[in-house]
C-alpha positions as CSV (number, residue, x, y, z in Angstrom):
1,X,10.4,2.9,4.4
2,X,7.1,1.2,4.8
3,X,4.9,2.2,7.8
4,X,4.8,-1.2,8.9
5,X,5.3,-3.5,11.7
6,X,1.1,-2.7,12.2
7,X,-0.2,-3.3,15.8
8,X,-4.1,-3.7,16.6
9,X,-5.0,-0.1,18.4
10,X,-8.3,-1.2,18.6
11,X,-11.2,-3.6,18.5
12,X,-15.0,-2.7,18.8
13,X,-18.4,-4.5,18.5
14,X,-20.4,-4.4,16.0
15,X,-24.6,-5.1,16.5
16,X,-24.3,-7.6,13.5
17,X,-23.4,-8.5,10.1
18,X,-22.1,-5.7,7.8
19,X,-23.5,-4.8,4.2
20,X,-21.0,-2.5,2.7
21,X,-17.2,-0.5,4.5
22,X,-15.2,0.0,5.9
23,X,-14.1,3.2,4.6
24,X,-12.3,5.9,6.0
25,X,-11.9,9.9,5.7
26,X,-9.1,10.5,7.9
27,X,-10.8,11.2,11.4
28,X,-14.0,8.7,11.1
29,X,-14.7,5.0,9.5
30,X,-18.2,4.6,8.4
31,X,-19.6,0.9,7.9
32,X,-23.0,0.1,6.7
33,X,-25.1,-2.4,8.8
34,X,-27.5,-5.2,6.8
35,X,-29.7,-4.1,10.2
36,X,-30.3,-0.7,7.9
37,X,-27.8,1.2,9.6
38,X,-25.0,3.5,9.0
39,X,-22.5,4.3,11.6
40,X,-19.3,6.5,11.8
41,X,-16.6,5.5,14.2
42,X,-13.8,7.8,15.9
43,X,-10.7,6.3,14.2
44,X,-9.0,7.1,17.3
45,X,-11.0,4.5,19.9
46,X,-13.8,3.1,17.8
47,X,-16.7,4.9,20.1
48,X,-19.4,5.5,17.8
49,X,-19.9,9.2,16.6
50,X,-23.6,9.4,14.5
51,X,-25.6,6.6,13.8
52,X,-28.5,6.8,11.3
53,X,-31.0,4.7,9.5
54,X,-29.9,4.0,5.9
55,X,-30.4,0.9,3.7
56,X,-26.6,0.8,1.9
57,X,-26.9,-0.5,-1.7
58,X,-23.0,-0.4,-3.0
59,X,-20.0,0.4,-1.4
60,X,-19.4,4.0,-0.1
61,X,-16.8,6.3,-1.3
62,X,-15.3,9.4,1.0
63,X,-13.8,12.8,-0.5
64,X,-12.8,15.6,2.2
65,X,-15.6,16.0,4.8
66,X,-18.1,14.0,2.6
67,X,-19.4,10.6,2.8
68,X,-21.1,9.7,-0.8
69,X,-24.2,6.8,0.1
70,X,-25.9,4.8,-2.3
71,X,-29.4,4.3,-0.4
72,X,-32.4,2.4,-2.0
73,X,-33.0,4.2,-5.5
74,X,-31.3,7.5,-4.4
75,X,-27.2,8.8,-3.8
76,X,-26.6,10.9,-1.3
77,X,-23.9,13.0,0.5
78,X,-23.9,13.1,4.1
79,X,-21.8,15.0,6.4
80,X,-18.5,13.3,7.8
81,X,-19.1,14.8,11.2
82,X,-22.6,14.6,12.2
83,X,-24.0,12.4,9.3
84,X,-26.5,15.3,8.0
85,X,-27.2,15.2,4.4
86,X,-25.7,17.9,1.9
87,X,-27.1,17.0,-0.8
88,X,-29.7,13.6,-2.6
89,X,-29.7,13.3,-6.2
90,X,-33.5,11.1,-6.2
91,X,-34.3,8.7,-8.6
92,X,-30.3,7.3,-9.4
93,X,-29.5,3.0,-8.3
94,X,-26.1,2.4,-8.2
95,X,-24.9,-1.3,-9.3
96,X,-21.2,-0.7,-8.8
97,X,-19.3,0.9,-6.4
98,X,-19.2,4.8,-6.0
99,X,-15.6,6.5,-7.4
100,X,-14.5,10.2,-5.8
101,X,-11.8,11.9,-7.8
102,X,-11.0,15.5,-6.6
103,X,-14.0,17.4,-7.2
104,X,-16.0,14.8,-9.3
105,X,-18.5,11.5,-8.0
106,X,-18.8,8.9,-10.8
107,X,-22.0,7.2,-10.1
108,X,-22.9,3.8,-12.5
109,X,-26.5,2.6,-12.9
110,X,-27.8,-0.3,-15.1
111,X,-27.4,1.9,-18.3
112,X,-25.6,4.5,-17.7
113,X,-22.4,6.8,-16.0
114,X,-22.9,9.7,-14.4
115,X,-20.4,12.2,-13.0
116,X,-22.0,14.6,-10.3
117,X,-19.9,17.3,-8.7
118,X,-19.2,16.5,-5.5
119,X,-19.9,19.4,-3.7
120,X,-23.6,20.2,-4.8
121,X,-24.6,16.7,-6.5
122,X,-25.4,18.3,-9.7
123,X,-25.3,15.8,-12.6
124,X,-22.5,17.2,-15.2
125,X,-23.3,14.4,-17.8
126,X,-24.5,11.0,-18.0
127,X,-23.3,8.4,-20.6
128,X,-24.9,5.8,-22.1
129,X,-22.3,2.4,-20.5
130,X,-24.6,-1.3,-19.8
131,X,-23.4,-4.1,-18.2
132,X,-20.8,-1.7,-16.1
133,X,-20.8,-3.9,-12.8
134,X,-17.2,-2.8,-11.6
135,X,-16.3,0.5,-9.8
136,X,-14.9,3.1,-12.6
137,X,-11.7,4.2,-12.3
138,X,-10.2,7.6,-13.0
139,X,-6.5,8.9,-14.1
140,X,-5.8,12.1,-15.0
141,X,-8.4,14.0,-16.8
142,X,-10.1,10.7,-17.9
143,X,-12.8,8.4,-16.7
144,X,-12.5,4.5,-17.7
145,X,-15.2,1.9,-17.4
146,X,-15.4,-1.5,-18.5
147,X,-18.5,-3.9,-19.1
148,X,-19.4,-7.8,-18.9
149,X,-19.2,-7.6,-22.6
150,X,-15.7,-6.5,-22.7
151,X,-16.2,-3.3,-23.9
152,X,-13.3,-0.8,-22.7
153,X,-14.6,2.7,-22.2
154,X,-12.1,5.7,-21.8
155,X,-14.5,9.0,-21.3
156,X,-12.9,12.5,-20.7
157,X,-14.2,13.6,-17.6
158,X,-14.9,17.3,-18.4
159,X,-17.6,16.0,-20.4
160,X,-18.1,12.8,-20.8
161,X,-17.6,12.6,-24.7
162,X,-15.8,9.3,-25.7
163,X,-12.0,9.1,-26.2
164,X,-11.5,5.6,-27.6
165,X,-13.2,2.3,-26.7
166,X,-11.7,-1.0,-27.0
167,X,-13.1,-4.8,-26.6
168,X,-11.5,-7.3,-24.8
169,X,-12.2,-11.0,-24.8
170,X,-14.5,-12.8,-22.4
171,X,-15.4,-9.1,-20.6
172,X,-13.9,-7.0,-18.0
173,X,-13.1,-8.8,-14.9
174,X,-10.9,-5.8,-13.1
175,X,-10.0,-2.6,-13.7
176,X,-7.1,0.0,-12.3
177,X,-5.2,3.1,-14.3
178,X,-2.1,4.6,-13.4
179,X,-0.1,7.3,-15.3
180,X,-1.5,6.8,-18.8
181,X,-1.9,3.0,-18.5
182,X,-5.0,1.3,-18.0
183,X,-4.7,-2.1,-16.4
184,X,-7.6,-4.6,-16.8
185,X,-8.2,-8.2,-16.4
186,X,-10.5,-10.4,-18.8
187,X,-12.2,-13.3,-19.3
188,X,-9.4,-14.7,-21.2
189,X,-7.9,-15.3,-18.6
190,X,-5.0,-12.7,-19.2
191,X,-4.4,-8.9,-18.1
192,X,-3.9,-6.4,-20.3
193,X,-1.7,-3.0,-20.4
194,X,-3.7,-0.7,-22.9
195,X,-1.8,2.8,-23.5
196,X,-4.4,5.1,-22.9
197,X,-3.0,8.3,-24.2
198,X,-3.1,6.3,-27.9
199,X,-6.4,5.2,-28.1
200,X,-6.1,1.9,-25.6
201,X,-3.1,0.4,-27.5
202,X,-2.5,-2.6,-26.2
203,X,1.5,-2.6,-24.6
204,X,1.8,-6.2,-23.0
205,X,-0.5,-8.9,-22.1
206,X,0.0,-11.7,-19.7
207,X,-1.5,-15.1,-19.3
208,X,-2.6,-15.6,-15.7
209,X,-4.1,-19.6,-15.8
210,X,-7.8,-18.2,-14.2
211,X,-10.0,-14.8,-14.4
212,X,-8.4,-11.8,-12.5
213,X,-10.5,-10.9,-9.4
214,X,-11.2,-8.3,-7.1
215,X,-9.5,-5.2,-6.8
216,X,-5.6,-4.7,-8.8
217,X,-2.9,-2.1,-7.2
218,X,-0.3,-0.4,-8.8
219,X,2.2,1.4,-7.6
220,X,5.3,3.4,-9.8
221,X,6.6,0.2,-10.7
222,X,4.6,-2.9,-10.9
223,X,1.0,-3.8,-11.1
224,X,-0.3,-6.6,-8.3
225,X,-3.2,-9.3,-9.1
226,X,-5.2,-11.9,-7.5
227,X,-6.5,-14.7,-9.9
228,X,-9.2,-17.6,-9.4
229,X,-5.8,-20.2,-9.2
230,X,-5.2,-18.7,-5.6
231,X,-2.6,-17.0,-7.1
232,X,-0.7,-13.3,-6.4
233,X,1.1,-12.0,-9.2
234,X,3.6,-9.2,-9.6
235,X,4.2,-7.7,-13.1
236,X,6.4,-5.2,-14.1
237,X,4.1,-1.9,-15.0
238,X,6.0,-1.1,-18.1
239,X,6.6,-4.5,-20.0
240,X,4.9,-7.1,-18.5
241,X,7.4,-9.3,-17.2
242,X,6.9,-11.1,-14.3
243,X,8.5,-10.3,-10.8
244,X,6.9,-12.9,-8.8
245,X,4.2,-14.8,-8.4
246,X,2.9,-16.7,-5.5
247,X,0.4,-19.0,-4.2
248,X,-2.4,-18.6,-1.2
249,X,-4.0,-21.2,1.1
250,X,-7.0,-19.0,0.8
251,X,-9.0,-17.3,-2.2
252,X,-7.8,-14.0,-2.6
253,X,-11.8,-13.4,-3.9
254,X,-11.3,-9.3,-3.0
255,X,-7.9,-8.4,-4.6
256,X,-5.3,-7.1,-3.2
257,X,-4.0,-3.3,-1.8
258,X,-0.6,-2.1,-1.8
259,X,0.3,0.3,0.9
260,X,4.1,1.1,2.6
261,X,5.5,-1.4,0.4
262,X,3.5,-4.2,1.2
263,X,0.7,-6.2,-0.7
264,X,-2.0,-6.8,1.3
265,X,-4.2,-9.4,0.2
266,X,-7.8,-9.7,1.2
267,X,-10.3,-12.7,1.6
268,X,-12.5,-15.1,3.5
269,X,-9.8,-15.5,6.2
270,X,-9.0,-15.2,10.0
271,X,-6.1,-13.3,9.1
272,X,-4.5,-10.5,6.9
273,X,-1.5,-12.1,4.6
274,X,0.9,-9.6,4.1
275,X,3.5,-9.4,1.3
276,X,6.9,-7.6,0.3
277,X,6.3,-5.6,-2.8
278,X,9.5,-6.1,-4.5
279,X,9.9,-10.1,-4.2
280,X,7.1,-11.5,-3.0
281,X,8.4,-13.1,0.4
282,X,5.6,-13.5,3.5
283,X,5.8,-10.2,4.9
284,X,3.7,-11.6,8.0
285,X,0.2,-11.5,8.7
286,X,-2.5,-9.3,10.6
287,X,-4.1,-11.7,13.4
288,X,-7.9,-11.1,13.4
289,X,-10.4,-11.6,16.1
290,X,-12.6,-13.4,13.7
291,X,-12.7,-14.4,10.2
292,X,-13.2,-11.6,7.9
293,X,-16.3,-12.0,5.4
294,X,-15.9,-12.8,1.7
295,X,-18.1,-9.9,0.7
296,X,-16.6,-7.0,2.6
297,X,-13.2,-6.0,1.9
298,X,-10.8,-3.8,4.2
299,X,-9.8,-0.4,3.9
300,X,-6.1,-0.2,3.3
301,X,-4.8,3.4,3.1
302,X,-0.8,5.0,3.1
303,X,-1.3,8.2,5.2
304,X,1.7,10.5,6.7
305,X,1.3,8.4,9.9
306,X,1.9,5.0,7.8
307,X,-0.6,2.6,6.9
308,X,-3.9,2.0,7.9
309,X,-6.1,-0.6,8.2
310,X,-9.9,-1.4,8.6
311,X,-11.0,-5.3,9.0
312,X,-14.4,-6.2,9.5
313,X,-14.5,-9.9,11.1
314,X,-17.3,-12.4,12.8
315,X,-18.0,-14.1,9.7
316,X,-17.4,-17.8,11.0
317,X,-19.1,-17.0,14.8
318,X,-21.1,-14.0,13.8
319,X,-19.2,-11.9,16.5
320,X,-19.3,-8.6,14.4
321,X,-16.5,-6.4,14.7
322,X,-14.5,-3.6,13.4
323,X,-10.5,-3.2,13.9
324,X,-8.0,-1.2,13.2
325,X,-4.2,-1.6,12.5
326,X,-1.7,1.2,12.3
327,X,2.1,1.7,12.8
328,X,3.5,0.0,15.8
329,X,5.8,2.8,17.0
330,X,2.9,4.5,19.2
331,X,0.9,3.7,22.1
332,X,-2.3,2.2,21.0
333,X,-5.7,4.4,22.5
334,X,-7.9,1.5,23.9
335,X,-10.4,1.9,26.5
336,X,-8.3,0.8,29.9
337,X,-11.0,-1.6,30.6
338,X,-10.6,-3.2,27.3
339,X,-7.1,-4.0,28.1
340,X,-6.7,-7.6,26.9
341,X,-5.2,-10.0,28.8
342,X,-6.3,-9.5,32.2
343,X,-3.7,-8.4,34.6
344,X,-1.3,-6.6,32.3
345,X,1.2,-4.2,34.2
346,X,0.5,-0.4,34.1
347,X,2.8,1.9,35.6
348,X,0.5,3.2,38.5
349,X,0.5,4.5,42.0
350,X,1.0,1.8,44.2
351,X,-2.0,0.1,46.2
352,X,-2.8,1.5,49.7
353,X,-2.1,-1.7,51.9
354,X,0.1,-2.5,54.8
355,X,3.8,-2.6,54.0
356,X,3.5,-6.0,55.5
357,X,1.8,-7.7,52.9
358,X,3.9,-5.7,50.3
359,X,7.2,-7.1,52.0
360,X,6.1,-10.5,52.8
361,X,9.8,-11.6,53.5
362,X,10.1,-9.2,56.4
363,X,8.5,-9.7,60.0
364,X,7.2,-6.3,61.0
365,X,6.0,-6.2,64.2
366,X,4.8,-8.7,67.0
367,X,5.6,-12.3,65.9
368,X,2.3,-14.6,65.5
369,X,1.5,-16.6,68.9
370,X,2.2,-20.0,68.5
371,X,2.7,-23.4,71.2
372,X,5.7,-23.6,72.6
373,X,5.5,-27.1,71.4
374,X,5.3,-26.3,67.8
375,X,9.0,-24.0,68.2
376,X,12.4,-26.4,67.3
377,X,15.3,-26.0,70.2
378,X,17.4,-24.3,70.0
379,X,16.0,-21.4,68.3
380,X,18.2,-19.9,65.8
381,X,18.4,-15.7,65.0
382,X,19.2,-15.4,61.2
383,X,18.9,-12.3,58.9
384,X,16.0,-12.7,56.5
385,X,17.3,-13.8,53.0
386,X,18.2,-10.7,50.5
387,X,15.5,-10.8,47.4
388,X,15.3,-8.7,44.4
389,X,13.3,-5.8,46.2
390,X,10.5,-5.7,43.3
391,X,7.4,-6.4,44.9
392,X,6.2,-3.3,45.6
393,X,3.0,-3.1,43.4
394,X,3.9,-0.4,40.5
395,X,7.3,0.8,41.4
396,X,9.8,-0.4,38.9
397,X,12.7,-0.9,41.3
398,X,16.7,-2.2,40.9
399,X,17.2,-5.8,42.4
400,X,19.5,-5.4,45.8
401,X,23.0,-7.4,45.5
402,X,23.2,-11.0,46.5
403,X,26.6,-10.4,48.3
404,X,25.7,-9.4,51.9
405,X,26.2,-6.3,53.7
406,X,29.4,-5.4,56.2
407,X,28.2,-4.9,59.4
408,X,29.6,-1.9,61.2
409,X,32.3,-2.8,63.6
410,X,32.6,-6.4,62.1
411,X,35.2,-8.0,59.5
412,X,33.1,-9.8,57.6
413,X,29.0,-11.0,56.9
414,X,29.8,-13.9,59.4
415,X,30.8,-11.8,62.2
């Protein structure tokens, strides 16, 4: 079952526009600031654990208790929990995103791949691979990469020799592998299925009417992509055939993420579309405080808890912002003075205050003074009328009957 309906659990400000994040470890979400900051954020509140000085080149990657940085003309591994570094390997400029695969960091630079272990950042091999601008992606024992010139690159990880290479038309527009299938999108304007375990075969190809963009997900059964048309596509994993395919108000320019069964699909928007897997339909959409920038995209993760996700928003009023979504079925942990909208009932202890203003349809004591003048003859004795006995402040109580009481000794509420 998907871990969805999501609810916000929280929502916390930012000091201005964001480079590169969110991403996530488990316990913290780190984004970078364009101020030449990097913070880490509790994931349960938002309060703000470390903050350090960093100018952020490329997207971060996490793996365990480590936080891999690409920072001016160096990578670096810092510390989930206090930000510390554990190790800097100098004199390496990232152009695409990091990739983290078990105990491996696959670093690209202008010319070159690198993969560094993770743990002490030292370089295993390095690769001659231009004109690599998207984030490599790893399956198995084997790292793929692929270049504006369309090359296809399929490199065993252990050491980096080459296990086939392929050329597509037009260049590599996006990239994702999945059980011996490499998905990628090209300038043709098509996707392809190459069979990676015989030599990048190609199994299927599908015409998409514009250039695949931003990230693809795959999950056990289809493969999900965003095109330049405005267009969300489903195709089966195995032959290509088409599930469903469906159009956006918005340009999906970041791709989409699929997480609990649901496509989430990411863009320049003030919300969050969300769609089912298996056909398609609106599955709803995530409500943002602001609109989300065109450059950043969210973190989407499926953890034992459900999904999670990160938005970064205050694109359109430059209200910066970091939220997070996760399954409705808990209480959210917000700040109590953060409680939105004013006014909100809590159970609580009730407020200290005379009963008399708590039960305002009862005359306690000595009746207000007034002219005699101001009093209609004759003056009448009733009972007060019976209410729903609910306005004690913070007591959830039952309403009272509307049939009146017996009195004692009497026949009736008229006697």
């Amino acid at each position: 079952m998907p871990g969805l309906p999501l609810a916000q659990w929280w929502s916390v400000a930012l000091d201005g526009p964001v480079s590169v994040g969110p991403v996530t470890d488990g316990p913290r979400v780190y984004v970078a600031l364009t101020s030449a900051h990097l913070t880490a954020r509790d994931a349960k509140d938002g309060h703000e654990i470390w903050r350090h000085q960093r100018v952020v080149t490329a997207p971060m990657v996490t793996d365990g208790h480590l936080l891999f940085v690409a920072s001016s003309d160096a990578v670096e591994a810092l510390q989930g929990d206090t930000g510390r570094t554990a190790w800097t390997l100098p004199r390496v400029t990232p152009v695409a995103p990091l990739r983290a695969s078990g105990d491996w960091l696959i670093v690209t630079t202008e010319t070159e791949l690198l993969a560094v272990r993770a743990a002490t950042g030292e370089v295993v091999w390095r690769k001659p691979a231009g004109g690599v601008k998207l984030a490599p992606v790893v399956d198995g024992d084997r790292v793929y990469a692929g270049a504006a010139d369309g090359r296809v690159l399929a490199l065993s990880l252990k050491d980096g020799s080459v296990v086939w290479e392929r050329f597509l038309p037009g260049g590599v527009t996006a990239l994702a592998a999945h059980r011996e299938r490499l998905y990628a999108g090209a300038g043709d304007k098509r996707l392809y299925c190459l069979d990676t375990a015989k030599k990048g075969q190609e199994k299927w190809s599908f015409p998409l009417g514009a250039q695949a963009i931003g990230r693809l997900a795959v999950d056990d059964e289809r493969v999900y992509v965003a095109s330049l048309d405005n267009v969300v596509r489903a195709l089966d994993r195995h032959s290509g055939n088409q599930h469903w395919h469906l159009g956006m108000r918005q340009r999906p320019a970041l791709g989409v993420d699929v997480a609990g069964h649901v496509v989430f699909v990411s863009g320049r928007s003030t919300d969050l579309p969300l769609l089912y897997a298996h056909d398609g339909r609106a599955s709803g959409a995530l409500p943002l405080p602001g609109e989300a920038p065109g450059n950043v995209a969210p973190s989407v993760s499926g953890t034992a808890e459900g999904t999670i996700v990160y938005v970064v928003t205050g694109d359109l009023t430059d209200e910066w912002k970091l939220v997070k979504f996760a399954p409705a079925g808990e209480t959210a942990l917000v700040p109590f003075a953060a409680a939105q909208p004013p006014g909100v009932p809590y159970l609580t202890d009730p407020t200290l205050a005379p009963v008399g203003k708590a039960l305002g349809l009862f005359l306690l004591g000595d009746p207000p003074i007034v002219p005699l003048s101001s009093i209609d003859w004759p003056v009448v004795l009733r009972d007060p009328p019976l209410a729903p006995f609910t306005t004690l402040p913070g007591v959830m109580l039952r309403p009272l009957s509307p049939k009146l009481p017996v009195r004692p000794g009497g026949s009736g509420p008229g006697d």
